[in-house]
N, C-alpha and C positions, 0 to 999 in steps of 0.2 A: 190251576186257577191262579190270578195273581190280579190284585187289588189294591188296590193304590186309595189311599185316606187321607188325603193332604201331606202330611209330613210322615205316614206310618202305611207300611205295604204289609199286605199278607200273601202269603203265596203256600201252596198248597201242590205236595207231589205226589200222590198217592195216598199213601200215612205218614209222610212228614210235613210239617205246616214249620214253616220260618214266619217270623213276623218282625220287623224293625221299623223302630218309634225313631226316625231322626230327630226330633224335634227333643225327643225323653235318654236319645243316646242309649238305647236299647236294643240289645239283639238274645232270642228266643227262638229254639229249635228242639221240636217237640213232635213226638210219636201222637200223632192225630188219634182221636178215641178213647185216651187211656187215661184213667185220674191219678192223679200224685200230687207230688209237693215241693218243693225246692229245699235242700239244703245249701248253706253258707258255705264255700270253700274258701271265702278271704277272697281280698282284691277285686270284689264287683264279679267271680266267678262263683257260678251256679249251676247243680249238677239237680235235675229234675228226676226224681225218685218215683215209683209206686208203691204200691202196698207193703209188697214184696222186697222193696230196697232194692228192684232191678232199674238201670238208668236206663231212662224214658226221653231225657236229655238233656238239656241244657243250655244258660243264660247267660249273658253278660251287660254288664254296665259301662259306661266309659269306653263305647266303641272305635270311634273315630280317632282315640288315643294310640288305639292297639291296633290299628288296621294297617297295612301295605299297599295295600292297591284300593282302589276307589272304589265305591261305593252305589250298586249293587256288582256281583261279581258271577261267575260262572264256579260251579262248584260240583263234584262228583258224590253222592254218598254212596257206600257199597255195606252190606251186611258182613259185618265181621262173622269167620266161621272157627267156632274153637275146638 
C-alpha cells in the first residue's frame, strides 16, 4: 500500500510500514503490529524498542541532511538470520 498525505507518504510492505513527513523531515521504519517505544541514540537517531527490548525499528530526524540520493528510493529489506 502506499499513500501519499500531502507532504507525508505511507507505505506499507507486508509488516513493515515506512512513513516520511517531508514537510517534519521525518523518516520511521517500523515492524507493523507491534507496540513499543523509541529510544534516544543521539543525533535525531532512533531505535524503536518493544517490551522485550527487541528492535522493532527505527527513526530519524534531519533527513534530507543525511540522504544521498533523492527522495523517495528503492530499497531491499531482508531478515537478518543469526
Amino acid at each position: 500500500m502506499f499513500k501519499a498525505l500531502g507532504t507525508q507518504v505511507l507505505i506499507v510492505m507486508g509488516s513493515l510500514s515506512v512513513w516520511f513527513d517531508e514537510e517534519g523531515d521525518f523518516l520511521e521504519v517500523v515492524s507493523e503490529g507491534r507496540k513499543g517505544f523509541f529510544r534516544d541514540l543521539g543525533n535525531g537517531v532512533f531505535e524503536r524498542v518493544d517490551e522485550e527490548g527487541n528492535t522493532i525499528g527505527f527513526a530519524l530526524l534531519n533527513v534530507k541532511e543525511r540522504k544521498e540520493r533523492d527522495i523517495p528510493f528503492d530499497a531491499k529489506f531482508e531478515k537478518a538470520v543469526s
